[in-house]
N, C-alpha and C positions, 0 to 999 in steps of 0.2 A: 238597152241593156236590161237582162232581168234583174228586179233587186230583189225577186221572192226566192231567197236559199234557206237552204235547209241549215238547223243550226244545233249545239250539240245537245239540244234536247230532243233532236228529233232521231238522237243515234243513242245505244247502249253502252258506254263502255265500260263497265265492268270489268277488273282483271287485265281491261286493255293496254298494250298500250299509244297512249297520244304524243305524236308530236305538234309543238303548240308553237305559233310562228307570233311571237311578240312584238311589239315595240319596246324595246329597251336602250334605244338610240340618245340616251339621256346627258345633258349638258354638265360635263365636270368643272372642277377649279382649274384654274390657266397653270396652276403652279406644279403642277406634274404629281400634287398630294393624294389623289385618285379620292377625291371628297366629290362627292355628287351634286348640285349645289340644287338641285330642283327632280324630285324624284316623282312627279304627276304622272309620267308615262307608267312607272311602274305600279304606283297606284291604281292607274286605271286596266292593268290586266288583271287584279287579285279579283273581283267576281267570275272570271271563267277560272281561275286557277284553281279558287278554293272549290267551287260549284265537279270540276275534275276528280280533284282529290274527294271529294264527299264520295262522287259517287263510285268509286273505285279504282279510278283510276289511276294507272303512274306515268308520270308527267316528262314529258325530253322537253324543254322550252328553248328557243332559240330567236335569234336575235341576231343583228347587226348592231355596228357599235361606229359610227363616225367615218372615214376613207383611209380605212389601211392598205398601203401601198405591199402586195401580196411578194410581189420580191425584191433583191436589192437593186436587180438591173432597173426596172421600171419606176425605184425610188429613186434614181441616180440620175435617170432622165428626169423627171420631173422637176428633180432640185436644179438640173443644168437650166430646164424650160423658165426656170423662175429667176436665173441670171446667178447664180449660186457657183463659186470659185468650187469646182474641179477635187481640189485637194481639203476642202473644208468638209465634201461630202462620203462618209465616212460610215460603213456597216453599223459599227456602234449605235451613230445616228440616224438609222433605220429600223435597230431593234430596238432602241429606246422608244420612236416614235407607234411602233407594234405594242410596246407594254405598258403604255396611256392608254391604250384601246383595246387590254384587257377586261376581261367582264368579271373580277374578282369582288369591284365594290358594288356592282348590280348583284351579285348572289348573295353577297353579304346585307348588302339593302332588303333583297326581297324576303331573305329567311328572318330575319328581323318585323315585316310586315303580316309575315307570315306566322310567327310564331313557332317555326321549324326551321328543321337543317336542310338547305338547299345545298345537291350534289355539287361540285361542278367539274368538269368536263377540259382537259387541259389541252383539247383540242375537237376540230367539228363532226369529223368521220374518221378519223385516225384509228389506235387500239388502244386510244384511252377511251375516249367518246365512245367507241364500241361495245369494250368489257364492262362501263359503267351503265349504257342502257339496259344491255346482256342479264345484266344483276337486279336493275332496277325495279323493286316490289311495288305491287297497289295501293296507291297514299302515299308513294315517296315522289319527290321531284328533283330532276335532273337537270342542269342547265350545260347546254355547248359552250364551246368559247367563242366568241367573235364571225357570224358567218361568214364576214368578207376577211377574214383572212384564208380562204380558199379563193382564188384567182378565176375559179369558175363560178363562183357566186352572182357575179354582179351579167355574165354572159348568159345564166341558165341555164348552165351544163349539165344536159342529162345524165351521165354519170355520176355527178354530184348530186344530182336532185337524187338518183334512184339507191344511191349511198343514203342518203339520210335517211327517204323512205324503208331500204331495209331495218331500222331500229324498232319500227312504230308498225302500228296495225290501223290506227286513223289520222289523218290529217285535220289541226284544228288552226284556220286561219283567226290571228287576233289582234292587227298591226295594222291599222286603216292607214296611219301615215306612211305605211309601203305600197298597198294595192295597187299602185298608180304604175307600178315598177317590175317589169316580169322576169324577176331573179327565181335563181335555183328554190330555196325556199320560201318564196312568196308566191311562184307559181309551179313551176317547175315539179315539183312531190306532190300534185295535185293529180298527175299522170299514172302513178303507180299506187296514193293510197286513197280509200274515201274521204272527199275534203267537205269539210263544212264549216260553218263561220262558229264565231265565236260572240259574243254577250259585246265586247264595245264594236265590233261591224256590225252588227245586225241595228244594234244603237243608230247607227249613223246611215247605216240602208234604211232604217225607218221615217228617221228625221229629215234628212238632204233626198231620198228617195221619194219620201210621200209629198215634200212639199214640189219639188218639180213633177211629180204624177199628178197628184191629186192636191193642190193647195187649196188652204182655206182662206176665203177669198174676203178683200182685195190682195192680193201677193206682192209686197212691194223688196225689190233689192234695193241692194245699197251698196255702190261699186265705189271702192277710193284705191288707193297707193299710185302706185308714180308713173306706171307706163301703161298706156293705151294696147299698146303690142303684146302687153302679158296677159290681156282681158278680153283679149276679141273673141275670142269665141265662147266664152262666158255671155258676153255683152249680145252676140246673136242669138245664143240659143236662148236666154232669157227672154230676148223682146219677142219669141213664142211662145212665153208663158205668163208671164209678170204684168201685173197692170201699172206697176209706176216702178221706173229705174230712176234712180240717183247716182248720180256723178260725184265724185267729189277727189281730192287727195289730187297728185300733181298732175292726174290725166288731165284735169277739167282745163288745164289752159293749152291741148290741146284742139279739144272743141273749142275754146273760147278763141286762138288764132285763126280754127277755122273757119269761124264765123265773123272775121275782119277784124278781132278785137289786136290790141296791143297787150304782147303778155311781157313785157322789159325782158329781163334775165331768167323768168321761169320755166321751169324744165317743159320742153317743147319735142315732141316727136314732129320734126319734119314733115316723116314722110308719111304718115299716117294721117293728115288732115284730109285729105281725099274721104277717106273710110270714117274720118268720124263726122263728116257732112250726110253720109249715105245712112249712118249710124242714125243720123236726128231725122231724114227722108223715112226711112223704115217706119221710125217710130212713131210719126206723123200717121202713114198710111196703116198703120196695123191698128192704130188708137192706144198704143200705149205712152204713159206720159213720160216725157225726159225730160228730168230736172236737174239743170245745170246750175253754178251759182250766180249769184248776180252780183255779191260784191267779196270781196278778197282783203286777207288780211297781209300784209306786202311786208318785206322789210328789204335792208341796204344791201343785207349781206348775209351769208348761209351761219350762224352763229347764232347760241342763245342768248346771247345778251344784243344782238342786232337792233337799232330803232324800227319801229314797224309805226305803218299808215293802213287805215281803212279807206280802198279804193275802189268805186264799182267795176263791175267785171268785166276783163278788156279795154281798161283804161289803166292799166299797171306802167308807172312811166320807165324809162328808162334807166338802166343802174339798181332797178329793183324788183325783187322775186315775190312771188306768191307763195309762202308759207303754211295758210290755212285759209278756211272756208270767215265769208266773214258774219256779222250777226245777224243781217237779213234771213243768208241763206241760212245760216242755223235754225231760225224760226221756220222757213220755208220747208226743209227736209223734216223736223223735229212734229209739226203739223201733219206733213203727210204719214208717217211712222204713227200718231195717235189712233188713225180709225182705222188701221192694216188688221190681216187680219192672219198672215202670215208676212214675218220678216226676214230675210236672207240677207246676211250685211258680211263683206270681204273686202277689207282695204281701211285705212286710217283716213280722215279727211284733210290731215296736217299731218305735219314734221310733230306729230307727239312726243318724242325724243325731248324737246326743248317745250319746256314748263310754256312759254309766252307763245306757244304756236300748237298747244294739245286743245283750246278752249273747244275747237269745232269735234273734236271725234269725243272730249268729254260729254258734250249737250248730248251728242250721238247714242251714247252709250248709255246715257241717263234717259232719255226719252226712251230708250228701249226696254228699261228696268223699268217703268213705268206702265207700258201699254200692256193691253190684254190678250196683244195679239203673241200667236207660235212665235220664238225667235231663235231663230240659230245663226250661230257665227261660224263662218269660212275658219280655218284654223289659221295661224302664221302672225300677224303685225295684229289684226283684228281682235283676235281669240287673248293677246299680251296684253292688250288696252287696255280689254275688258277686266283679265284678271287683276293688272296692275289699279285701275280704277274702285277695281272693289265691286263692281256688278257680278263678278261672275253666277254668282248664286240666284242672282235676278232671269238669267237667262234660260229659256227653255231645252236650250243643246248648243254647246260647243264643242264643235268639231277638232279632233287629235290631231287631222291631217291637213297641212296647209296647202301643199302642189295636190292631193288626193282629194281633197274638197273642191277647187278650183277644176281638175280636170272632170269630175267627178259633174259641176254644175256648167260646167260645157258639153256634157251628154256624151264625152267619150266614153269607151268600153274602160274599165278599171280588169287587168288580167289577172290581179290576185283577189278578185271578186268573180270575173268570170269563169272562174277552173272552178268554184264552188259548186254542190251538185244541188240542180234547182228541186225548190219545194213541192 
């Protein structure tokens, strides 16, 4: 994939206007209060927004907001799919579940960040959405409502896409935790307007882009969370690139089974031991090092308050689970991370959820805020660590997208990267 696109500096828009494809997909409070409880995402679009607005432009922003089920029929299946009595399922409880997933306290948040009044839009391509663009002057900003509340959002509907594109005069893509995903407005309006990135993709095309093109060497990843099956092709297309991968988090007692060890009750992909023997063959024959752990930190039972034993690796006896990486291997990993020279780390090494099972992704995380080397984090479980640990500021890039960073350093095409028009 090309990551060299053109981006909105390298376009005029004056008087223009843009539509701006966000991330605004942001985590609210459970209680239906429409309080935001973490507004990073929207933080991190204000350098293309305001950089827009500077330069003339007037702004349509739009966004996706969480899985609104776009009618009642397909809401009514779903609630049957999920074992849901018939008579409980109830229109009300369809539009109720639509009006959580309004974008009322996202505009109010970002004209707040903004220091202006942010339009909005009380539907996507409707004749509200329409007459508001229609009006919409240079220096003002518009926000849609909800994209997947259109039913063709999530399919790519050309009509839909070429609806949106009717408002705007350039396409500015700026939602890296979508490009993974070839919806109406993440790809789709790339067809009818000039698209080009925006100030946090181009971020992340520089960062996860240069270091799989051009890394500065040694390149060592750092593979953890729980399944083997969700990293293979991460795990291959890295061992053409990386001079030391690390294992760690609950795949590693997949290796460690496949290699005759006893993993007691730790999460075990079956069928996948084949592929992570071929896994340690490759990586033999290519020269690159794979670093599995050698001793494990176990406990009784899946709980934070669980008794836990330090057991070397693939001797986890029976009745008992491998929770985290144990102190050896922390020195072992924590060692190799010191003379790297770029780091790519995606996955927890532990159940860090529970205080007595975070010690191994903590060393993790601190040997990283340490080194001298590039470091960027995979978005998702890794990228929460980091922030919850308090390194985030130590890090050289953390990535916004957590399935767009993962498919992204598996060497797939990203379609809401690829519709971009190259540099």
């Amino acid at each position: 994939m090309n990551y060299n696109k053109k981006t909105v500096k390298d376009i005029d828009v004056k008087g223009k206007k843009v539509l701006l494809r966000c991330d605004f997909n942001v985590p609210m409070a459970k209680d239906g209060s429409g309080v935001i409880t973490d507004d990073k995402r929207i933080r991190a679009a204000l350098p293309t927004i305001q950089y827009l607005l500077e330069q003339g432009a007037a702004v349509i922003a739009c966004s996706h907001m969480g899985k609104p089920v776009a009618t009642f029929d397909s809401y009514k299946k779903k609630q049957l799919e999920k074992g849901k009595d018939e008579a409980s399922i109830t229109e009300e409880k369809w539009k109720k579940s639509l009006q959580e997933l309004r974008m009322e306290p996202v505009a109010a948040r970002l004209g707040e960040l903004l220091g202006k009044d942010v339009i909005l839009a009380d539907d996507v391509v409707g004749p509200d959405a329409t007459a508001k663009a229609a009006a919409l002057q240079p220096g003002q900003i518009l926000l849609l409502q909800n994209t997947r509340f259109e039913k063709g959002e999530t399919k790519n509907d050309p009509e839909l896409a070429k609806k949106m594109a009717a408002m705007a005069e350039v396409y500015v893509s700026d939602a890296f935790g979508a490009v993974h995903r070839a919806h109406a407005s993440t790809a789709g309006v790339a067809d009818y307007l000039p698209a080009v990135s925006g100030f946090l993709i181009q971020k992340e095309l520089d960062f996860i882009g240069g270091a799989l093109a051009n890394p500065k060497r040694p390149l060592v990843a750092i593979l953890g969370g729980s399944k083997v099956s969700s990293k293979i092709g991460v795990i291959n297309n890295l061992l053409e690139i990386a001079d030391t991968i690390i294992i760690g988090g609950g795949m590693a007692y997949t290796f460690s089974a496949a290699q005759g060890g006893s993993v007691g009750d730790s999460l075990l992909e079956e069928d996948w031991k084949d592929y992570a023997n071929d896994m340690v063959k490759k990586a033999a024959d290519k020269g690159v090092k794979l670093l599995l752990p050698v001793d494990t930190v176990t406990a009784d039972k899946f709980a934070p308050d669980a008794d836990s034993q330090v057991v070397k690796a693939g001797q986890i006896p029976d009745g008992w689970q491998g929770l985290d990486i144990g102190p050896e291997t922390v020195k072992l990993y924590c060692d190799a991370v010191a003379d790297a020279g770029t780091v790519i780390w995606n996955g927890p090494m532990g159940v860090f959820e529970f205080e007595k099972f975070a010690a191994g992704t903590k060393a993790v995380a601190e040997a990283l805020s340490k080194t001298d080397a590039i470091t960027i984090i995979g978005g998702g479980d890794s990228a929460a660590a980091v922030q919850q640990l308090g390194y985030a500021d130590k890090m050289t890039h953390i990535s916004t997208g957590g399935g767009a960073s993962l498919e992204f350093m598996e060497g797939k095409e990203l379609p809401g990267v690829a519709c971009l028009l190259d540099a």
